[in-house]
Structure formats: C-alpha cells, structure tokens
N, C-alpha and C positions, 0 to 999 in steps of 0.2 A: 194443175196445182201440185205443191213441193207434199209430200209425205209429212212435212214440218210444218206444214200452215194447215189447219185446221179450220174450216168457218166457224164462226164466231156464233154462237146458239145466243139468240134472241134473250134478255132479261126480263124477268118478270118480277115486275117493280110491287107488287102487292106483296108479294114474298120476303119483300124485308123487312130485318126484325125492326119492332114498335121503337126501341131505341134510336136507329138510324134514320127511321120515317121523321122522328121527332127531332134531328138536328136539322134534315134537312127542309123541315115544314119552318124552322124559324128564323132561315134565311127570308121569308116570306111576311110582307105586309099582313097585318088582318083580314084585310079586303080582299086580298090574292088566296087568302086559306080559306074563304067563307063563298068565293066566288066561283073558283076551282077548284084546289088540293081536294079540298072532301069531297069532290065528285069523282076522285081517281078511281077508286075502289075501295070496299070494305073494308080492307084494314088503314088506310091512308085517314078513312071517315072517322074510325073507331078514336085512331089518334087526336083528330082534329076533334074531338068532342072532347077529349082528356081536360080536365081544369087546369092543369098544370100549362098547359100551352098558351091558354089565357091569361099569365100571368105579368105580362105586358101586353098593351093590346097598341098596336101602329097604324089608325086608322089612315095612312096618309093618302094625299090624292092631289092631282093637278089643279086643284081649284075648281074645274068647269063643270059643276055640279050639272046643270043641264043636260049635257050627252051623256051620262052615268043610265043606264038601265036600270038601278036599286037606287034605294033610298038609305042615307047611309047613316040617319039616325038611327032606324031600324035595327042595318045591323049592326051597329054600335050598340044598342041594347041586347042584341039577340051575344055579341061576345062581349059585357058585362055578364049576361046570365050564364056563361060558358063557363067564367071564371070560379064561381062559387064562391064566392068571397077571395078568392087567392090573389085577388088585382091588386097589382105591387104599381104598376107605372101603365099611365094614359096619356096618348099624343093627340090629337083631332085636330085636323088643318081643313081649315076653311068652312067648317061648319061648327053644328053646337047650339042647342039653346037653351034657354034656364031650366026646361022643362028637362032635356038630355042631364044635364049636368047636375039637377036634384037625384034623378033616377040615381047616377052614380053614387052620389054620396049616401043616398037614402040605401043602396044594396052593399055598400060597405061598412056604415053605421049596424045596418041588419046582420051582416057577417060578424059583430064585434059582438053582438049580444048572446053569440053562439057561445063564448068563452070563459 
C-alpha cells in the first residue's frame, strides 16, 4: 500500500451530531423509524423519541397486512403519542379504523387545549 492511501477507519454512526441523525431519520417511513432506526443506538433512539420527528407521521406499507410482524394501529398510536401534539400531516395506507382515527383527533383536539 502507497504511503498516500491510508485505510479508511471504520465510522461510528452513534457519533453523529443529533442534527444530522435527524435528517437522515426523515428520509425514513414511520414504520422504518419505529421498527429499526431507534434500535441503532442510543443516540439514534434519543432522536427518534424527539417530537419534532413526529411531526409528519408516513405510516406507508405494502398493503399485506398479514406478513407484518407489528400491528400498525399500535404503532400509529404509539407515533401519535411521539408527536406531543406537534402532528402537522398523517398518511395511513391500507389501514385505519374509527377507533384509530378518533384517537388522533381526540390527541390533537387535547394538544389545542394546551394553548
């Protein structure tokens, strides 16, 4: 090896700042942030609990609710409750029920009475 090429030292993705974790957590689905990302590491998790990340929630999915391991009412509520009230904009494909769909409005109505 050339005196010029240096091996390339391993990254250590926890190490980056909260900022950058957070652009690149919102290239990511809901379902992708709540299934993985927060299981990267401590600081990835810290982020993924931020409300602010909540503040579009992209539950999207292939339809085949069936083969899904989770239950994605669930965690459509569990990131409703992320948001803290901050929920600007909600997508849900292929699911939904009256019961989901009060919850939301019922925890955004709740967030209004904060003000």
């Amino acid at each position: 090896m050339s005196q010029l090429m240096k091996p390339e030292e391993p990254r250590n993705w926890a190490e980056l700042p909260p900022e950058l974790i957070s652009l690149i957590l919102l290239r990511l689905n809901s379902i992708e942030i709540l299934e993985n990302a927060q299981k990267v590491c401590r600081s990835w998790r810290r982020v993924c609990k931020d409300p602010s990340m909540w503040r579009k929630i992209d539950m999207h999915n292939d339809g085949d609710l069936g083969s899904m391991g989770y239950d994605l009412e669930i965690m459509c509520r569990h990131a409703v409750d992320r948001s803290q009230g901050g929920l600007l904009e909600i997508y849900l494909w292929y699911f939904g029920t009256d019961e989901l769909l009060n919850y939301i409005a019922d925890r955004f109505f709740l967030s209004l009475s904060h003000f």
